[in-house]
C-alpha atoms as an extended CHARMM CRD file, in Angstrom:
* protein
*
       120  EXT
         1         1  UNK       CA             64.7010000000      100.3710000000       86.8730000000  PROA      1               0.0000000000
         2         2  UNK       CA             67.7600000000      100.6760000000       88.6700000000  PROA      2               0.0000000000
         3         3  UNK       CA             67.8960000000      102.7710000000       92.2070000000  PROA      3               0.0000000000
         4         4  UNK       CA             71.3700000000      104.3040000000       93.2510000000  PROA      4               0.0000000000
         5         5  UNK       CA             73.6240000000      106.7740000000       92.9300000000  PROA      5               0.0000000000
         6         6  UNK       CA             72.3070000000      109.1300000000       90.2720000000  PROA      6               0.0000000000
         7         7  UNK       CA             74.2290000000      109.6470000000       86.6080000000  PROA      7               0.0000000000
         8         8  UNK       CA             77.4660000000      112.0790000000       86.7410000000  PROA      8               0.0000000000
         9         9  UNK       CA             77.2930000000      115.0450000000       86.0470000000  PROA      9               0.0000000000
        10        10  UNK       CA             78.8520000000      116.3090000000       83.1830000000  PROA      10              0.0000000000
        11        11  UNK       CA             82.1190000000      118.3340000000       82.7560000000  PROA      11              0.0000000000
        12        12  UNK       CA             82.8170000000      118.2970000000       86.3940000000  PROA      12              0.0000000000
        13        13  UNK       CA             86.1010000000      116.9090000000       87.0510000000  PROA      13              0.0000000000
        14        14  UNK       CA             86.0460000000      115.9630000000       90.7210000000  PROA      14              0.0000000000
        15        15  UNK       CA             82.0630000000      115.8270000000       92.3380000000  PROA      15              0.0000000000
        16        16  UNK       CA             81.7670000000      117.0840000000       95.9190000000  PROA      16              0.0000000000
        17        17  UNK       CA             81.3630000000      113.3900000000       96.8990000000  PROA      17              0.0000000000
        18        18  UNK       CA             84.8590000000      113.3750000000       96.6900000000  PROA      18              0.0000000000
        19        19  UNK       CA             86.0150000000      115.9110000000       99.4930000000  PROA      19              0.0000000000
        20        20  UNK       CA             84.7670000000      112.3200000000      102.0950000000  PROA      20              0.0000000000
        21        21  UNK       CA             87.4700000000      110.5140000000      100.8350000000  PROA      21              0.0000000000
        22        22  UNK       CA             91.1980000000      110.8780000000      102.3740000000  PROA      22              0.0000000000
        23        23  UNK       CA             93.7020000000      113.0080000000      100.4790000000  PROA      23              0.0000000000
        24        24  UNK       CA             96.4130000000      111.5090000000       98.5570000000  PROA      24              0.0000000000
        25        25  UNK       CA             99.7590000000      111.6790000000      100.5460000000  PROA      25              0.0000000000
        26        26  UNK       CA            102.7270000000      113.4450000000       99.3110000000  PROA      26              0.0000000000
        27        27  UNK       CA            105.0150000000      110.6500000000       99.8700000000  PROA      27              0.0000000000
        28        28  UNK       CA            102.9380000000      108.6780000000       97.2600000000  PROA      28              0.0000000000
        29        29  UNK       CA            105.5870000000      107.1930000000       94.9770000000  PROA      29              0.0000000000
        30        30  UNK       CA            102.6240000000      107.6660000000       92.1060000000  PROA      30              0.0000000000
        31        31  UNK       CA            103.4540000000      111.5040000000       92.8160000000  PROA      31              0.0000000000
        32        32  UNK       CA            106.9770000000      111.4950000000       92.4330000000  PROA      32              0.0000000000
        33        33  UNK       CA            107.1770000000      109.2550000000       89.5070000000  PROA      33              0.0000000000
        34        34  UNK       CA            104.5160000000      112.2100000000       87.7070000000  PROA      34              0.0000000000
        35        35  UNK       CA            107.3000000000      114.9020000000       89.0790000000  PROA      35              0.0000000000
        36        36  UNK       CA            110.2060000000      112.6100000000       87.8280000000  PROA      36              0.0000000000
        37        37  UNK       CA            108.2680000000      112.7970000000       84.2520000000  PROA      37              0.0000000000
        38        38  UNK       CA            107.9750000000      117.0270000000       84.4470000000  PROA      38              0.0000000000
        39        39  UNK       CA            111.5970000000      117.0120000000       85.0870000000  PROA      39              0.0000000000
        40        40  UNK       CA            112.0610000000      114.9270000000       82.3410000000  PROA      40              0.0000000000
        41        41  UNK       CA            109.8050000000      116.6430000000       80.1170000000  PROA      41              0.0000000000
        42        42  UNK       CA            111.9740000000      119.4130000000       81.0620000000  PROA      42              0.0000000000
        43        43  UNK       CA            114.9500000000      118.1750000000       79.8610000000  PROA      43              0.0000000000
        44        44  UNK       CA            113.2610000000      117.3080000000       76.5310000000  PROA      44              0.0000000000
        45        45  UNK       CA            111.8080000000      120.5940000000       76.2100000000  PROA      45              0.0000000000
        46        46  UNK       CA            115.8710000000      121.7520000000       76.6150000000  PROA      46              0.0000000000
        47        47  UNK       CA            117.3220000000      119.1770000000       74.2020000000  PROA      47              0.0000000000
        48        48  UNK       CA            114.2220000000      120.4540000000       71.5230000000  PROA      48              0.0000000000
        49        49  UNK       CA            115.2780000000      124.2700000000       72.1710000000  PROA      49              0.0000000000
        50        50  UNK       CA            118.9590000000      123.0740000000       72.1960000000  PROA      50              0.0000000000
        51        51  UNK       CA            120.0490000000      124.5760000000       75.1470000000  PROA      51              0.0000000000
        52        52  UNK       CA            122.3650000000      122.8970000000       77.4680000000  PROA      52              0.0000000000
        53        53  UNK       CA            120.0470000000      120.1250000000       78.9380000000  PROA      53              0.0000000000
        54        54  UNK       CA            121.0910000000      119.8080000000       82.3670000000  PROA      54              0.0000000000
        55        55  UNK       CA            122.1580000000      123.1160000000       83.3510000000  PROA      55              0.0000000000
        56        56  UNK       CA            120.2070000000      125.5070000000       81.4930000000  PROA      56              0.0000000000
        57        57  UNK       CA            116.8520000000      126.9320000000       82.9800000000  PROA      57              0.0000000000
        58        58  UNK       CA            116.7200000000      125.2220000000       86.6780000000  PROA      58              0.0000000000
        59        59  UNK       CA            113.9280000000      127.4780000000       87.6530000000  PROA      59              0.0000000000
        60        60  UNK       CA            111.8520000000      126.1040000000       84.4350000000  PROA      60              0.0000000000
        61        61  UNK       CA            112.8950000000      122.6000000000       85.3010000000  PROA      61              0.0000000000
        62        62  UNK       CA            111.6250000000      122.9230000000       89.2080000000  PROA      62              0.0000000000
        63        63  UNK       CA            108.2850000000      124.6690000000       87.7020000000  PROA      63              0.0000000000
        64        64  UNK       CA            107.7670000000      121.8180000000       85.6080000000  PROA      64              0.0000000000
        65        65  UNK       CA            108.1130000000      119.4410000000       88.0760000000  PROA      65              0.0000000000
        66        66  UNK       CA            105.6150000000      121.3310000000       90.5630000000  PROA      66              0.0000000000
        67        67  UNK       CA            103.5030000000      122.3160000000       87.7970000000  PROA      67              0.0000000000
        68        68  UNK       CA            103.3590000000      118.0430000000       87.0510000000  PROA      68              0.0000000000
        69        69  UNK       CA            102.9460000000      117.3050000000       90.6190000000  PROA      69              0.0000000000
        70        70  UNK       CA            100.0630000000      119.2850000000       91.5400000000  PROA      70              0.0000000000
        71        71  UNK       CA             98.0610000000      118.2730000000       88.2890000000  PROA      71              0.0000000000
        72        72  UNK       CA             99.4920000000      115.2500000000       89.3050000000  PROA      72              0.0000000000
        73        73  UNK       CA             97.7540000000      115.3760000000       93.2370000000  PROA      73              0.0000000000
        74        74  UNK       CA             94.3690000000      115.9010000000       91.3090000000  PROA      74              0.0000000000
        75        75  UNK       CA             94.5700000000      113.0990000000       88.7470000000  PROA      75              0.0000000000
        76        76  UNK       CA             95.2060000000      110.6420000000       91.7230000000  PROA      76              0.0000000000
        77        77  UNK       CA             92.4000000000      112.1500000000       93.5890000000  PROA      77              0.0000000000
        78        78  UNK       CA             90.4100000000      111.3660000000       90.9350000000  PROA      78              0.0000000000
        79        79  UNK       CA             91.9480000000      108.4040000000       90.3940000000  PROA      79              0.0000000000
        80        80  UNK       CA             90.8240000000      107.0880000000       93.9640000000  PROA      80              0.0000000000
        81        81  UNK       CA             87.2320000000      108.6040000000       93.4470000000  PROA      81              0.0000000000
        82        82  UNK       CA             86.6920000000      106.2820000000       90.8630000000  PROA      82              0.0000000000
        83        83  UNK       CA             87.6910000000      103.4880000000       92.1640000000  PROA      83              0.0000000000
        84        84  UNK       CA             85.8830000000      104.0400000000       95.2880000000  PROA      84              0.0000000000
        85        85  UNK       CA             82.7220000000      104.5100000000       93.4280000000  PROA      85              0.0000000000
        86        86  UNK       CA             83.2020000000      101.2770000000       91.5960000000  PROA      86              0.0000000000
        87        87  UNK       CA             83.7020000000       99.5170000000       95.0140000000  PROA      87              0.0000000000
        88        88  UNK       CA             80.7370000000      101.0930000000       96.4380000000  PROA      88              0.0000000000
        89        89  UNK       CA             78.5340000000       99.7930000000       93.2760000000  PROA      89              0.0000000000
        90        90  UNK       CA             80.4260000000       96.5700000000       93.5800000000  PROA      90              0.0000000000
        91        91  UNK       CA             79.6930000000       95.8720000000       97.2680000000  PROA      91              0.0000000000
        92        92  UNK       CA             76.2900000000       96.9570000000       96.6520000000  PROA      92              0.0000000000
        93        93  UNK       CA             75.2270000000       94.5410000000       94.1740000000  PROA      93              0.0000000000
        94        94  UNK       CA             76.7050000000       92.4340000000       96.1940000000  PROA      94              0.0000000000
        95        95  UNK       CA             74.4640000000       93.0110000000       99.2820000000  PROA      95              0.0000000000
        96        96  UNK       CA             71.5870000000       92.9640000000       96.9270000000  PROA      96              0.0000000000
        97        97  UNK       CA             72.0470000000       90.1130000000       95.4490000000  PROA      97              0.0000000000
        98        98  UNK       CA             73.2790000000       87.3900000000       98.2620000000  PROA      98              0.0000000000
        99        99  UNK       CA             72.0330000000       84.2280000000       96.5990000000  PROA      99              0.0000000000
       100       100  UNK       CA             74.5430000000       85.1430000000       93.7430000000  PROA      100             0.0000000000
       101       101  UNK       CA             77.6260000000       85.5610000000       96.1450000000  PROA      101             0.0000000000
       102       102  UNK       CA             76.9830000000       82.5680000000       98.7510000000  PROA      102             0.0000000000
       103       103  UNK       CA             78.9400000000       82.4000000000      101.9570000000  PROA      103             0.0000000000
       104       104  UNK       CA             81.8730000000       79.8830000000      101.9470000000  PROA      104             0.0000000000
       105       105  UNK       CA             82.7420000000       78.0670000000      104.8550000000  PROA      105             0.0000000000
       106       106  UNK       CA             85.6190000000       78.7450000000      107.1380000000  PROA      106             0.0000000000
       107       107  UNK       CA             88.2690000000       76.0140000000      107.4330000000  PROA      107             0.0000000000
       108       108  UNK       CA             91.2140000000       76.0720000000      110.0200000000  PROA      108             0.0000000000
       109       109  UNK       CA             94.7720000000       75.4940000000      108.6930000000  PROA      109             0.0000000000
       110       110  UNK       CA             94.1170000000       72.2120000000      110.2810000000  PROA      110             0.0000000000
       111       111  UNK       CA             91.5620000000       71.0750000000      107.7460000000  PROA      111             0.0000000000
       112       112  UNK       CA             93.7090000000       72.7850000000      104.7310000000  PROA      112             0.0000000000
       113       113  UNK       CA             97.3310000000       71.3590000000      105.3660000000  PROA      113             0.0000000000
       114       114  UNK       CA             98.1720000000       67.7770000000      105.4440000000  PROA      114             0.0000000000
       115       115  UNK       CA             99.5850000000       66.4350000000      108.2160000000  PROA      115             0.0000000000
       116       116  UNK       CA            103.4040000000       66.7370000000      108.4740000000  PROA      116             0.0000000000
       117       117  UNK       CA            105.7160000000       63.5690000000      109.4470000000  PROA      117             0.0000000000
       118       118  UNK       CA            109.2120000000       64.8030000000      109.2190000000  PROA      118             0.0000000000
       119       119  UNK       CA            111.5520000000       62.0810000000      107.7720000000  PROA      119             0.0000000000
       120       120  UNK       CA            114.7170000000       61.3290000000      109.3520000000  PROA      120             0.0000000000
C-alpha cells in the first residue's frame, strides 16, 4: 500500500496546507480577466433587465466586479494548491523511483552545435 499524503478531506474547499503556499498577487492578469467577466456579466445582467447598459447601475457594476474578483482570489488559490500538490506527488515518485527517471548526461553547447565556417 501506498504511504503519503493522506486522502482529502471532504467538502473543504481550501485545506490548511494551503496557508504555506504564497498568495496570489493582485496584479495577476488571471484576476483581472475574472473582474473584466463581472463587469461584463454586469452589463448582461443590464441588457436582460433592459436598462441602459452602460450607464445604468455603476455601483452594481463595481460590486460585480469585486464580488468576481475576490471569489476570483480564492479560485486561483486553489488553483495553485492543486497544482502544487500534483508537483509534490510528481517529484516524489520521482525520488522513489530513480531507475525509472535515469540521469542524462550534460553536454556543452560545444558538443550540441556544429561547428560554424562562415562563407564569404
Amino acid at each position: 500500500m501506498m504511504t503519503g499524503r493522506q486522502a482529502r478531506a471532504p467538502l473543504q474547499f481550501l485545506p490548511d496546507e494551503a496557508r504555506s503556499l504564497p498568495p496570489p498577487k493582485l496584479t495577476d492578469p488571471r484576476l483581472a480577466y475574472i473582474g473584466f467577466l463581472g463587469y461584463c456579466s454586469s452589463l448582461i445582467d443590464n441588457a436582460i433587465r433592459r436598462r441602459p447598459v452602460l450607464s445604468a447601475g455603476l455601483h452594481r457594476q463595481f460590486l460585480y466586479i469585486t464580488s468576481f474578483v475576490f471569489v476570483g482570489y480564492y479560485l486561483l488559490k486553489r488553483q495553485d494548491y492543486m497544482y502544487a500538490v500534483r508537483d509534490h506527488d510528481m517529484f516524489s515518485y520521482i525520488k522513489s523511483h530513480p531507475e525509472d527517471f535515469p540521469e542524462k548526461d550534460k553536454k556543452t553547447y560545444r558538443e550540441v552545435f556544429e561547428e560554424f565556417h562562415p562563407v564569404r
